[in-house]
Kinemage of the C-alpha trace (Angstrom):
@kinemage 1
@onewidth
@group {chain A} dominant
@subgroup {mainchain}
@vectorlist {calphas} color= white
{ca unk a 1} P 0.000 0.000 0.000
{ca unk a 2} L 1.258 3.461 -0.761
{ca unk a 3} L 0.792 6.624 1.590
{ca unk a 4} L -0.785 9.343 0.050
{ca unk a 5} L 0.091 13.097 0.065
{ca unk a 6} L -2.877 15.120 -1.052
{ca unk a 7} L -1.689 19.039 -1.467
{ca unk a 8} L -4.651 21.370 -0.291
{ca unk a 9} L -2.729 24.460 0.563
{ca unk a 10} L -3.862 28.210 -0.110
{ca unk a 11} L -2.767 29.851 -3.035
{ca unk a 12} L -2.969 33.151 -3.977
{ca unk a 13} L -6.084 34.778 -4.818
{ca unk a 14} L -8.030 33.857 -8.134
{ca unk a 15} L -11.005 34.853 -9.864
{ca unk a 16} L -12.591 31.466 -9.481
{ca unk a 17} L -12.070 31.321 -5.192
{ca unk a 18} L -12.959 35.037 -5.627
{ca unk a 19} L -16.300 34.133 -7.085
{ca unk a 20} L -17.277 31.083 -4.858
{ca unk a 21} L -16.784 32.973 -1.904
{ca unk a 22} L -13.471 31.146 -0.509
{ca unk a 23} L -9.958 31.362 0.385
{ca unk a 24} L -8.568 28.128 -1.010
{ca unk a 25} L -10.223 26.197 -4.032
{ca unk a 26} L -9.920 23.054 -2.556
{ca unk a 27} L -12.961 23.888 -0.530
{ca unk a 28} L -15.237 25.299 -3.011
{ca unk a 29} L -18.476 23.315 -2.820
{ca unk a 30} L -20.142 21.187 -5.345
{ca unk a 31} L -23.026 19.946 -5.150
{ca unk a 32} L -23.260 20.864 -1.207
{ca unk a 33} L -19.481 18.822 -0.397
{ca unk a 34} L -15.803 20.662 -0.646
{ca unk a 35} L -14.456 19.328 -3.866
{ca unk a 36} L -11.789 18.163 -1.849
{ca unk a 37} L -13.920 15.823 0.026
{ca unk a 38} L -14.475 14.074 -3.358
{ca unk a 39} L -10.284 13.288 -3.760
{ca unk a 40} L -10.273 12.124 -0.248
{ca unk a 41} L -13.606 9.420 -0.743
{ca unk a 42} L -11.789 8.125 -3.807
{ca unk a 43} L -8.517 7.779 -1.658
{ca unk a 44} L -10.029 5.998 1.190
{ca unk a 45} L -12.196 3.638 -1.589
{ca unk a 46} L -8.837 2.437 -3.043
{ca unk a 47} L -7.462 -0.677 -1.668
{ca unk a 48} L -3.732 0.225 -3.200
{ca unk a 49} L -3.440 3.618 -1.004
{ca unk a 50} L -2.660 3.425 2.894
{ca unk a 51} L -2.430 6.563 4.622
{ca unk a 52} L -3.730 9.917 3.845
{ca unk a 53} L -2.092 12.664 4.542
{ca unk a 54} L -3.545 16.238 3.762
{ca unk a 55} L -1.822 19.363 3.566
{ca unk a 56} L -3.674 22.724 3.833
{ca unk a 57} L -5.092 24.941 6.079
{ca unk a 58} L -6.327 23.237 9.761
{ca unk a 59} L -8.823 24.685 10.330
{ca unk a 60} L -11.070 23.926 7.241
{ca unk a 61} L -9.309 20.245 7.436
{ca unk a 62} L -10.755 19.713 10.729
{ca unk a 63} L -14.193 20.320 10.079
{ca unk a 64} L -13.755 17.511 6.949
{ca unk a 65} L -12.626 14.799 8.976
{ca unk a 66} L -14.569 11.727 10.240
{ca unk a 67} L -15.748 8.635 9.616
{ca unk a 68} L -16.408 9.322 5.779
{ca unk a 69} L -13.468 11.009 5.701
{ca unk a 70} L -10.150 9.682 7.494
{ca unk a 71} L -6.519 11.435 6.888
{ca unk a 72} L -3.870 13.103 9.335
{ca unk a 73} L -4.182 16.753 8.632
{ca unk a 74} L -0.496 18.502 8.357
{ca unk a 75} L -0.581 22.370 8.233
{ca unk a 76} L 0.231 24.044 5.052
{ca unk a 77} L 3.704 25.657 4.756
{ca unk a 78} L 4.045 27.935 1.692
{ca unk a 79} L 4.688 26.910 -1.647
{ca unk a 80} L 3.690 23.526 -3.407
{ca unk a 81} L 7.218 22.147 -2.662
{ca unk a 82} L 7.092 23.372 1.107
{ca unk a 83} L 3.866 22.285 1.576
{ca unk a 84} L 5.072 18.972 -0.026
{ca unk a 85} L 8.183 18.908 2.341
{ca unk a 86} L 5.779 18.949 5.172
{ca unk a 87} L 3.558 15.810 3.914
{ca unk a 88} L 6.615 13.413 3.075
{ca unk a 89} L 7.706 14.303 6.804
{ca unk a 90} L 4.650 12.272 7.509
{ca unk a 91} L 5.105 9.571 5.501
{ca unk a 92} L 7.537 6.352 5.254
{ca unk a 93} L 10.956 8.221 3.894
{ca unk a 94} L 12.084 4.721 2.322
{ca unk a 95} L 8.760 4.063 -0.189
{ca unk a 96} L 7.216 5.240 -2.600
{ca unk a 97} L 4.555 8.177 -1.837
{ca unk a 98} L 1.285 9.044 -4.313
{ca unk a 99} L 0.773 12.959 -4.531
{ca unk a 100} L -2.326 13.881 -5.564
{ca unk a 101} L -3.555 17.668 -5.854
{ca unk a 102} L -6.339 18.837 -4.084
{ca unk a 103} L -8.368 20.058 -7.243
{ca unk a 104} L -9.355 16.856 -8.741
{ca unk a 105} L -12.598 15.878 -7.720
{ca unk a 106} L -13.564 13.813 -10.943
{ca unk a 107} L -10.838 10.966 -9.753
{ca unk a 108} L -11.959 7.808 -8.781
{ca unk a 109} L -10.811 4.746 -6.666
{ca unk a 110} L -10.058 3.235 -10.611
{ca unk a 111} L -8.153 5.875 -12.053
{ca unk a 112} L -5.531 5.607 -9.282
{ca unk a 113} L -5.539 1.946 -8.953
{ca unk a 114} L -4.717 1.866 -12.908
{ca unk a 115} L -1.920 4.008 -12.191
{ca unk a 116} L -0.325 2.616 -9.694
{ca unk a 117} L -0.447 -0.618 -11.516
{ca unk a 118} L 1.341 0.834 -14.571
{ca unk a 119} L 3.863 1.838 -11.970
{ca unk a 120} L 4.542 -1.496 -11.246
{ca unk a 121} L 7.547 -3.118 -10.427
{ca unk a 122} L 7.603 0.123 -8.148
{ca unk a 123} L 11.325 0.375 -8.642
{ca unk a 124} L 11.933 4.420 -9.785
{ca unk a 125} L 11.942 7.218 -7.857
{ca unk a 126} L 9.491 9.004 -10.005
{ca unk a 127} L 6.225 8.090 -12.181
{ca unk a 128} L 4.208 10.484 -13.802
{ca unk a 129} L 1.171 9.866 -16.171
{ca unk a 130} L 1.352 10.802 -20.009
{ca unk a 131} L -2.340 10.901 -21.668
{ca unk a 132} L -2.956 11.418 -25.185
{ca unk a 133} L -5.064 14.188 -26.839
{ca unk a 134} L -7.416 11.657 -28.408
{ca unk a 135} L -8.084 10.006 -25.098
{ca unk a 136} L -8.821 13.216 -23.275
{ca unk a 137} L -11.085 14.569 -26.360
{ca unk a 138} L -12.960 11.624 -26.126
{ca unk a 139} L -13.827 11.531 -22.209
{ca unk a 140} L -13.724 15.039 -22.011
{ca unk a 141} L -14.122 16.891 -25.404
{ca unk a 142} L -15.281 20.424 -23.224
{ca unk a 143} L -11.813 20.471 -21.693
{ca unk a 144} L -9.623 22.745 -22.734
{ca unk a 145} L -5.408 21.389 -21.795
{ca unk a 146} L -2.251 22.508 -22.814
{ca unk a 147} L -0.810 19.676 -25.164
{ca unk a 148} L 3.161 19.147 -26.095
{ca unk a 149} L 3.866 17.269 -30.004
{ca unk a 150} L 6.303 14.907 -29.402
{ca unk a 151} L 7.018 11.274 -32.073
{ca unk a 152} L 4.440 9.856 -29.555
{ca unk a 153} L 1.699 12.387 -30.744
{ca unk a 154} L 0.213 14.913 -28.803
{ca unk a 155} L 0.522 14.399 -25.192
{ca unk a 156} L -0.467 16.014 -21.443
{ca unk a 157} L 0.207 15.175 -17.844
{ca unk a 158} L -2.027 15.072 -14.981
{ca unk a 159} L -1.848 15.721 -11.301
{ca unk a 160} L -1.129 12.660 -9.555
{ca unk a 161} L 2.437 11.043 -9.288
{ca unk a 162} L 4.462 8.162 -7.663
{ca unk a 163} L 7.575 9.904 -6.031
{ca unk a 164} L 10.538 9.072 -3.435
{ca unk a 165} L 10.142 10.680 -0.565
{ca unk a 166} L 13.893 10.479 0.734
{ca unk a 167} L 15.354 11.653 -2.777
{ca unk a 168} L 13.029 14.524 -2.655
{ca unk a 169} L 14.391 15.370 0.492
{ca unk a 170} L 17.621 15.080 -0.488
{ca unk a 171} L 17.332 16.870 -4.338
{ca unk a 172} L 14.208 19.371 -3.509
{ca unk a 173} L 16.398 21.578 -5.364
{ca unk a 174} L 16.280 20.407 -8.417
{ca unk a 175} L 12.209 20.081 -8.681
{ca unk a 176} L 11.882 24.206 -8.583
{ca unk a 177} L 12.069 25.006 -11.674
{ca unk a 178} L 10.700 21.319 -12.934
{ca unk a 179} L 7.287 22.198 -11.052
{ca unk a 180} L 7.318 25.746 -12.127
{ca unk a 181} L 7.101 25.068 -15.878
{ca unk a 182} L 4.765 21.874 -15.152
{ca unk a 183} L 1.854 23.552 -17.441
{ca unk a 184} L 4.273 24.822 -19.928
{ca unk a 185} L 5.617 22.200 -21.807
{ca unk a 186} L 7.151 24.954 -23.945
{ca unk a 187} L 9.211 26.253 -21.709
{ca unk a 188} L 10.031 22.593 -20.334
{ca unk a 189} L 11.788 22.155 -23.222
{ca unk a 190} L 14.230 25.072 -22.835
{ca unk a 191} L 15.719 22.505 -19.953
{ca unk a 192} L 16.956 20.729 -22.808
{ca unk a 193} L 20.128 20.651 -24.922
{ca unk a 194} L 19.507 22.461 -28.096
{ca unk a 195} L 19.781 19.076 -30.608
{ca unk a 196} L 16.332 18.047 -28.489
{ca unk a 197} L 14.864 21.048 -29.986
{ca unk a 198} L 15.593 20.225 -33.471
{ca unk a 199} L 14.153 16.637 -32.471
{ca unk a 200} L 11.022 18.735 -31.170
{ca unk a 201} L 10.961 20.764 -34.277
{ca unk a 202} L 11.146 17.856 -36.691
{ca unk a 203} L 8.900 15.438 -34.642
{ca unk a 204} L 11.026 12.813 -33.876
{ca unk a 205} L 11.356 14.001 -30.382
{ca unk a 206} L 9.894 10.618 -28.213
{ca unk a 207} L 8.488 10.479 -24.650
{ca unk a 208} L 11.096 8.157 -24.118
{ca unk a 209} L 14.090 10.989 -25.160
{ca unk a 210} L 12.802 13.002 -22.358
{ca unk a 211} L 12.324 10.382 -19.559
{ca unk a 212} L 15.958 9.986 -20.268
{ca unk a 213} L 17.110 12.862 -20.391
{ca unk a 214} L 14.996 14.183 -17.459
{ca unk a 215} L 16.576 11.435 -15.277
{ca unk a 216} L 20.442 12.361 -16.059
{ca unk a 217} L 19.014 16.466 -15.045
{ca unk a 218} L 17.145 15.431 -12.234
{ca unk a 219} L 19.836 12.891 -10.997
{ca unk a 220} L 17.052 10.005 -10.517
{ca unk a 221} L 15.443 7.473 -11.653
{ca unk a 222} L 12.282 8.236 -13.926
{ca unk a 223} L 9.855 6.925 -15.879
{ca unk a 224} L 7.167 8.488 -17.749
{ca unk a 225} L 3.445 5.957 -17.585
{ca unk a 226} L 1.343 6.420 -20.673
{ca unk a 227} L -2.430 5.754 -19.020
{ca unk a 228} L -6.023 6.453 -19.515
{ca unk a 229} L -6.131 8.405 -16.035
{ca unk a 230} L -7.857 11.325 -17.731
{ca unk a 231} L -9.932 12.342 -14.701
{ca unk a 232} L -6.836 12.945 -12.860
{ca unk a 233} L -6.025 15.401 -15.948
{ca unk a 234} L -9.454 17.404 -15.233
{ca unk a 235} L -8.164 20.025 -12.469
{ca unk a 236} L -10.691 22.708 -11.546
{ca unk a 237} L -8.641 26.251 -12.415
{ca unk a 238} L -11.049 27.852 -13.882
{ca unk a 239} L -15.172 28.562 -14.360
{ca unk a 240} L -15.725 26.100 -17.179
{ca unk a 241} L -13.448 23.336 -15.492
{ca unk a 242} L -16.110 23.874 -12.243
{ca unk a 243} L -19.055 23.705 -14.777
{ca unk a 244} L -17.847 20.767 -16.266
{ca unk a 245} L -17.013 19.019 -12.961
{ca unk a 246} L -20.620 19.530 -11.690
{ca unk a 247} L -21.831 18.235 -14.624
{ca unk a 248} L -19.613 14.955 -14.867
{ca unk a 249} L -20.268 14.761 -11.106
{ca unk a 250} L -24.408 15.047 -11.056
{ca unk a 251} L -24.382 11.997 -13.853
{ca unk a 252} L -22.689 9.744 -11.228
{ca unk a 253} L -24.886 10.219 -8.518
């Protein structure tokens, strides 16, 4: 079983917390529950994930859990990465931890579990899930994502990952400006030597080429999981994202 690090720290202001009345977007209701009450049922529903730990702010954490909802609450810090420092002090420092983001609500006990499994033999220090274009247009053709061309054919990320808690520790460093650019593929690429751009350019630039190459920068072991985990992709940022959440949400119940 893998603990779990769900990040549900503050940010800075927004037009979408602005407009549903709240601090941190984590806790903007749908359909009467904090969205982030919907990450943490799909947690606790999947047999692969052990402990919860949440990061955000304590107070609002405290009035989420109980019975329907059980995690250790750990109070935000700052920044993604502090606030990410402060959940892997939580969990076991020698395995494998899932992050998950607190503004996922359409992710379900199956989209992690098929995940994970990809993972498998569980032997990097970091996984992260690759989705095609075609398989997000055709669960979600409303959604509107940032896509990179690479041999592969067009590709995104989403925000869940399988990551080492000790080498993070040890190499937190080197994620800054990795995290920064994690919605600009563009600008991911400027990380890379200049022959990778001609690659880019002429489309022979693989998934594979960067998994490499991002392991030698990084200085660990990585490995890039091509999946179907498309409602992990769906983050709410902005008012169509929430619109389309509710929607997807009210056919499930």
């Amino acid at each position: 079983m893998f603990d779990t690090v769900v990040l549900a720290g503050s940010g800075k202001p927004e037009p979408l917390t602005e407009q549903e009345g709240v601090s941190n977007k984590a806790f903007i209701m749908i359909h009467g529950k904090p969205m982030l009450s919907y990450i943490l049922k799909a947690l606790q529903e999947t047999p692969s994930v052990g402990r919860v730990v949440v990061v955000g702010p304590l107070k609002e954490l405290e009035q989420l859990c109980g019975d329907d909802c059980s995690f250790e609450s750990v109070p935000e810090a700052g920044s993604m990465l502090d606030n990410l420092a402060e959940g892997f002090k939580a969990v076991d420092q020698n395995r494998l931890s899932l992050i998950v983001t607190g503004d996922i609500p359409l992710i379900n006990r199956e989209t992690i579990e098929d995940f994970l499994s990809r993972c498998a033999p569980h032997d990097q220090d970091f996984y992260y899930p690759v989705i095609s274009r075609d398989t997000c247009l055709r669960h979600f053709p409303e959604t509107k994502r940032t896509y990179v061309r690479l041999k592969d054919g067009h590709i995104t990320g989403a925000n869940i990952a399988l990551l080492s808690p000790s080498w993070f520790m040890a190499n937190r460093a080197r994620l800054e400006m990795f995290i920064s650019y994690r919605k600009k593929p563009l600008k991911l690429l400027r990380l890379l030597p200049l022959s990778f751009a001609f690659r880019y350019l002429f489309k022979i630039l693989s998934v594979s080429d960067l998994e490499n190459h991002l392991s030698r920068l990084l200085g660990l072991k990585a490995r890039a999981v091509f999946c179907n985990c498309v409602e992990a992709a769906v983050d709410v940022d902005k008012l169509n994202d929430l619109e389309l959440v509710k929607k997807t949400l009210s056919g499930r119940s």
